[in-house]
C-alpha positions in Angstrom: -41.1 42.8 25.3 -42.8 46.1 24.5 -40.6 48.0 21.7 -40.4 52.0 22.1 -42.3 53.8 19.4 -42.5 57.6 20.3 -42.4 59.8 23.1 -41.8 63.3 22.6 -42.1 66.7 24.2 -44.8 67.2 26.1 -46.2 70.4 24.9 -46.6 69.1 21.9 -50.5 68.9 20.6 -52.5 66.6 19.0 -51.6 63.2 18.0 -47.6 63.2 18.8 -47.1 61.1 21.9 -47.2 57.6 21.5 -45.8 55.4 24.5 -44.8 51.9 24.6 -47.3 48.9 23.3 -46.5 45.3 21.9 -44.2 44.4 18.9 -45.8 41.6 18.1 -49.4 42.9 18.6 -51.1 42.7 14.9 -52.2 45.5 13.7 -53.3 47.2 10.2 -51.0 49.8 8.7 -53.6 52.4 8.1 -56.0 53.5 10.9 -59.0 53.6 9.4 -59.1 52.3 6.1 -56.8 52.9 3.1 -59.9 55.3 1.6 -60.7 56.9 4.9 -57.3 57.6 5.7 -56.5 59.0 2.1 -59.6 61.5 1.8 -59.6 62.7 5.4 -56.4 62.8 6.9 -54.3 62.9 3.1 -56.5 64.7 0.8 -59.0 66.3 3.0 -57.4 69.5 1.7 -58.2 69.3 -1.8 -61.8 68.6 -1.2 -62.2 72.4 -1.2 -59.1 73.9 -3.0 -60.4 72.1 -6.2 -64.2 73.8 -6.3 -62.2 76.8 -5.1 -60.2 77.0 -8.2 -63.0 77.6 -10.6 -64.0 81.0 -8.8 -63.0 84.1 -7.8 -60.9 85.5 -5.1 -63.1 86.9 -2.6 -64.2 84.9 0.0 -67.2 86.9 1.4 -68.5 87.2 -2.2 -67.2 84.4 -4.7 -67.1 81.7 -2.2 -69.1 82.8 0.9 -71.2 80.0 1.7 -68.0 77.7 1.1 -66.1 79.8 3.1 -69.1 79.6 5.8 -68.6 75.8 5.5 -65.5 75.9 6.8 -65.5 78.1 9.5 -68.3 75.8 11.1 -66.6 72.9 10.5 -63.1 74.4 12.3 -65.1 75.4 15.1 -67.0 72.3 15.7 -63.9 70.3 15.4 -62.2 72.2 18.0 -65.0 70.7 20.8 -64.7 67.4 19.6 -62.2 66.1 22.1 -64.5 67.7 25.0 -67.4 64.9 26.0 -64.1 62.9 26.2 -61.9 65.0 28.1 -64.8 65.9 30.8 -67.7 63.1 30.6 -65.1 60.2 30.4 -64.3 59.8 34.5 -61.3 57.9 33.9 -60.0 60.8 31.1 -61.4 63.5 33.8 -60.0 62.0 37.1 -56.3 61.5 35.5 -55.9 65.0 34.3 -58.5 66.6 36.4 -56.3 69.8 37.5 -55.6 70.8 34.2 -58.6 70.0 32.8 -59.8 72.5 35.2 -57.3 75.3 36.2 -56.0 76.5 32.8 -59.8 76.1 31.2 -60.6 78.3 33.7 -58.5 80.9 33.3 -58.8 81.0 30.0 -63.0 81.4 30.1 -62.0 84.0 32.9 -60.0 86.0 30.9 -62.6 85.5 28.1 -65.1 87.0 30.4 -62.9 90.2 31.5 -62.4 91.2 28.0 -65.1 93.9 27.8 -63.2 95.2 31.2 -59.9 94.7 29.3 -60.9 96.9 26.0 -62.9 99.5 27.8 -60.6 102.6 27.4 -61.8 104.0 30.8 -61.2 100.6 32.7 -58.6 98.4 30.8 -56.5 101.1 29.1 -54.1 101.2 26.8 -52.5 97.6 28.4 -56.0 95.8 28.2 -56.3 96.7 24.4 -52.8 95.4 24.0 -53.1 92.6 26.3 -56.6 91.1 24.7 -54.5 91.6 20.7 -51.2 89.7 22.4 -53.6 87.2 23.3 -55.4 86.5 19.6 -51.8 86.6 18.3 -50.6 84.4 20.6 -53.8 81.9 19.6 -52.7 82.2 15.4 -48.6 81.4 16.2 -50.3 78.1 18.2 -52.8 77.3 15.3 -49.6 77.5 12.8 -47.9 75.3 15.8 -50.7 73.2 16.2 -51.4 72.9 12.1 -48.5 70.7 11.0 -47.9 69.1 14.4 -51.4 66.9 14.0 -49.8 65.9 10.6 -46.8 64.8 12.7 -48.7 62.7 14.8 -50.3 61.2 12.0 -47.3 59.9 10.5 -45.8 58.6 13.9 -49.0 57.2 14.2 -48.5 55.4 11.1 -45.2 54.4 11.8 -45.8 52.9 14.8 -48.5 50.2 13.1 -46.4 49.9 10.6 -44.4 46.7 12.8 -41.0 48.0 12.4 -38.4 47.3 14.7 -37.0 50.5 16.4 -33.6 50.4 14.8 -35.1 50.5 11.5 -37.6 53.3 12.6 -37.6 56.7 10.5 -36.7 58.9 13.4 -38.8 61.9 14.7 -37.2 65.1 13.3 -37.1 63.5 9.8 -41.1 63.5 10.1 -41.0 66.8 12.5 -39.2 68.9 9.8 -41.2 67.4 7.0 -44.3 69.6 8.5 -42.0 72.4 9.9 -40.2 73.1 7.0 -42.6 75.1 4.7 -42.7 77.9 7.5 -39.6 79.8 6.6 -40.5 79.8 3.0 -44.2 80.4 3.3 -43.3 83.5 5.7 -41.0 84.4 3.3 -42.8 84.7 0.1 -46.3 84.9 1.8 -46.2 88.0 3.7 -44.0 90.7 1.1 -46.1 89.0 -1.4 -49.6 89.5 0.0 -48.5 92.2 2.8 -52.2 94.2 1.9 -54.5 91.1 2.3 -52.3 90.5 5.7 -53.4 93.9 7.0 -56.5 93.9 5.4 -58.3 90.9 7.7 -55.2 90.9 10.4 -55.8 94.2 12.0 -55.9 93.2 15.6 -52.7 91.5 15.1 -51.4 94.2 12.8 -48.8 95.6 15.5 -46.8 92.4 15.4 -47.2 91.3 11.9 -46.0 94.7 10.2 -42.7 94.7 11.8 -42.2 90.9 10.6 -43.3 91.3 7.2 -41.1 94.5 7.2 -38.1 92.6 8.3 -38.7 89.7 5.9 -38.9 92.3 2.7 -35.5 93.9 3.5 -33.6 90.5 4.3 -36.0 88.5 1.3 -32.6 88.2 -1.4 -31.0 86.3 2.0 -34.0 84.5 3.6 -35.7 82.9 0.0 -33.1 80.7 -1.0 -32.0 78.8 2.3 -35.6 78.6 2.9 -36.3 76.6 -0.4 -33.2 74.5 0.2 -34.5 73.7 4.0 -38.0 71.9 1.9 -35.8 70.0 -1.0 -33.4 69.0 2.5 -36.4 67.7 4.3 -38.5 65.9 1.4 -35.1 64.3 0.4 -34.6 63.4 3.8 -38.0 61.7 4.5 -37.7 59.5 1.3 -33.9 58.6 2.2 -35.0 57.3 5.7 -38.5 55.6 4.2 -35.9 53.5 1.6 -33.7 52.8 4.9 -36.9 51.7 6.7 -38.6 49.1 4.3 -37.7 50.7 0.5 -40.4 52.7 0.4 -43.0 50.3 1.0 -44.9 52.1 3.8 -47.7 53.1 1.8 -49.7 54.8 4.3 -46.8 56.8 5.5 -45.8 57.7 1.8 -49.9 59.0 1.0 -49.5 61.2 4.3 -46.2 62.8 3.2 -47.2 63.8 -0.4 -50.2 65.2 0.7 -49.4 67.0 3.7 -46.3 68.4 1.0 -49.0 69.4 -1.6 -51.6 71.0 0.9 -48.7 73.3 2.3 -47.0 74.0 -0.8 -50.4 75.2 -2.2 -49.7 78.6 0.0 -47.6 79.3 -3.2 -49.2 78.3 -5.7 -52.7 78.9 -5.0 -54.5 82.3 -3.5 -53.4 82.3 -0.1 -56.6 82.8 1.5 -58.2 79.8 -0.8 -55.2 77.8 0.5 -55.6 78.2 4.4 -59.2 77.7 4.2 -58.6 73.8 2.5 -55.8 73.5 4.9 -58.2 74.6 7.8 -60.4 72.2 6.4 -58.5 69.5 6.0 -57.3 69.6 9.9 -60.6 70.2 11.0 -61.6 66.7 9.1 -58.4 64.9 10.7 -59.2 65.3 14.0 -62.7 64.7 13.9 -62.4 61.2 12.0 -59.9 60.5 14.5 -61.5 61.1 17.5 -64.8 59.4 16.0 -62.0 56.3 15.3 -60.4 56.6 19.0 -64.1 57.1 20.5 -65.8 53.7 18.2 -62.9 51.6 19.4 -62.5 52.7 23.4 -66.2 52.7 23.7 -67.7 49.8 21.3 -65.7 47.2 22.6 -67.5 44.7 25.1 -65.0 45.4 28.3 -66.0 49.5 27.9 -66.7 50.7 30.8 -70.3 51.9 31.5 -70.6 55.6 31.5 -71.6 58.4 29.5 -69.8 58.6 26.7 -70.7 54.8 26.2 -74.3 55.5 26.4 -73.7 58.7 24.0 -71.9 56.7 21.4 -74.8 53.7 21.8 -76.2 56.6 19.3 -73.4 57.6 16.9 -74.9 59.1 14.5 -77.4 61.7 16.4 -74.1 62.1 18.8 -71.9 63.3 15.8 -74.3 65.0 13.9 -75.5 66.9 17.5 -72.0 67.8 18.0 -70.4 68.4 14.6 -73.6 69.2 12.4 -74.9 71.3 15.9 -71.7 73.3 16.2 -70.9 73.8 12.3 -74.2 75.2 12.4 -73.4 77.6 15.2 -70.6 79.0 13.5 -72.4 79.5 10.3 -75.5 81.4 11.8 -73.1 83.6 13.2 -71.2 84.4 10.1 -74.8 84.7 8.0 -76.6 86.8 10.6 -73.7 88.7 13.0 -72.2 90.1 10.2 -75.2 91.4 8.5 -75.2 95.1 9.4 -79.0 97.5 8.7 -77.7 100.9 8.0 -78.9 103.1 10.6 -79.0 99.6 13.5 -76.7 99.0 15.7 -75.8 95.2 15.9 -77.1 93.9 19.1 -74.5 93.7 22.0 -73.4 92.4 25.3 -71.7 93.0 28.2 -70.1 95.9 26.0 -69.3 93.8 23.2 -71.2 92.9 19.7 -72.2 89.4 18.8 -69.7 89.2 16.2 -66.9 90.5 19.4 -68.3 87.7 21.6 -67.7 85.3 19.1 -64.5 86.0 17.8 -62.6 86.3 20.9 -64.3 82.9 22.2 -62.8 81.5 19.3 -59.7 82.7 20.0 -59.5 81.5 23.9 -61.6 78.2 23.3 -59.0 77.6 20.6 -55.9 77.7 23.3 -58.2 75.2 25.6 -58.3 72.8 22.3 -54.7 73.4 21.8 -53.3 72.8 25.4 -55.8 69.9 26.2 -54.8 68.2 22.9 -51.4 68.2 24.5 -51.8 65.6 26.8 -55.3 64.1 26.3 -53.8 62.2 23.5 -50.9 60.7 25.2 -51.0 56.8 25.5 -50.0 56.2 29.1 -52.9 53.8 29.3 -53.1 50.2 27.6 -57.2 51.4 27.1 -55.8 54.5 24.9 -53.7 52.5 23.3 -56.0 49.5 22.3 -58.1 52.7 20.8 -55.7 53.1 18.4 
């Protein structure tokens, strides 16, 4: 009889909804290895807040190629789900209207924005409208962030053999990754309100207000939101003793580091901090997918197609698509940014390089967010023998 491990909301991104598969089916704890799952999905963050430690503050001068580094490897992660979604024709056919409609309309409104931040065409309401949108693309990353990590641990939880009763439940895992917000929104934005405005300025309209409210109500907001972290670490080591006495080892790894990578916000330079965390998810979901795809499409009952042919290559596929993209990303920050006094960077449609690429980011980022919501979903027994 097939026991219930997780179903949840489903707007919900990245690795949160898994559906019903076997009890008794056998299966490893972790989902790689105990080493792969440790450096990429545990630790990933502290492959670059370490090095980061020994050198200054500025990112475009102490750490520039690092930071480089990372930006290609966030942006290249965010098309790794793509072959899958649109050169798989089972994947394709399932969700094929909204693979295509809101896609669309995103690469269409990507396409207008010239239109939208021309003064004589788009107004003051196309300025506003194109900033609503990149804000509206950094509250789904911080959405996005911690709700991977959640899927990670369900995922973890439901190898782990467990009978349902026995089960940690969702919240305790959701608010283990939720519950830094208050507090890091707290303390961050008073506390480093200048580096905010300083590389925020399209969003400044909405953040200013926030972090003006938060430093007038700080003596009320910083100690409930301290409390709510103690409340939900205490919480998620109370239900792992319930469970199996704290024996889930995997599960245990994946909740001290995610802990340590969000709680370095504090005690690390902020901007040092979000690039390991960007890092670090970047790194999840690409070993993850590269897991899903070897297992889906390796097997001897895979279905012919092109992703199987693809992947009879891995390593020129991956290093096409995530060396390929990363590199991308990196020309452009080497060579868009560089500015000749008395040249005018090379534009458009209207808009620089450096504009073309930054609002892409921004819209290709809500089609990697909103596919991840239901691409990931194991309504099939072939998606869930992948895991």
């Amino acid at each position: 009889m097939a026991a219930r491990l997780l179903i949840t909301d489903t707007s919900t991104p990245d690795l949160t909804q898994l559906a019903d598969a076997p009890a008794t089916a056998p299966a490893p704890q972790w989902h790689v290895s105990p080493i792969v799952d440790t450096l990429a999905y545990h630790l990933s963050w502290a492959w670059i807040l370490i090095p980061l430690a020994f050198v200054g503050d500025d990112q475009h001068v102490d750490y520039r190629l690092v930071f480089a580094l990372v930006l290609g490897v966030n942006f290249a992660h965010r098309h790794f789900g793509l072959p899958y979604a649109y050169l798989d024709r089972q994947v394709f056919t399932e969700h094929r209207r909204r693979l295509v409609r809101v896609p669309l309309v995103l690469l269409g409104l990507l396409a207008a924005t010239p239109l939208f931040l021309d003064k004589q065409v788009g107004g003051d309401f196309g300025r506003t409208f194109v900033n609503t949108a990149v804000f509206v693309a950094v509250l789904w990353n911080f959405w996005h962030t911690p709700m991977q990590k959640f899927g990670i641990l369900r995922l973890y939880l439901a190898k782990s053999g467990l009978p349902p009763e026995r089960r940690t439940p969702p919240w305790v895992d959701r608010l283990l990754v939720l519950c830094w917000f208050p507090l890091l929104f707290t303390y961050i934005g008073p506390t480093y309100k200048a580096l905010i405005f300083k590389y925020g300025g399209s969003v400044a309209p909405y953040t200013r207000p926030l972090i003006a409210f938060m430093e007038r109500h700080s003596w009320l907001l910083l100690t409930p939101s301290v409390l709510l972290v103690v409340g939900a670490i205490a919480a998620f080591l109370i239900y792992e003793w319930r469970a199996n006495r704290l024996r889930s080892w995997p599960r245990l790894s994946m909740g001290l580091g995610t802990t340590l990578g969000f709680s370095a916000l504090l005690w690390a330079h902020p901007v040092k901090a979000y690039v390991a965390l960007a890092f670090s998810h970047a790194v999840e979901y690409m070993v993850f997918v590269w897991a899903f795809q070897r297992r889906r499409y390796s097997g001897p009952d895979a279905a012919p197609g092109v992703m199987r042919t693809l992947l009879g290559r891995p390593i020129a596929f991956y290093l096409v698509l995530g060396v390929g993209l990363s590199a991308v990303a990196m020309g452009e920050f080497f060579w868009a940014r560089k500015v000749v006094p008395g040249v005018e960077p090379l534009r458009f449609g209207g808009l620089s390089v450096r504009q073309w690429f930054f609002y892409y980011a921004a819209y290709e980022s809500m089609i990697h967010f909103y596919t991840d919501g239901f691409l990931w979903k194991m309504r099939s027994r072939a998606v869930q023998r992948a895991i």
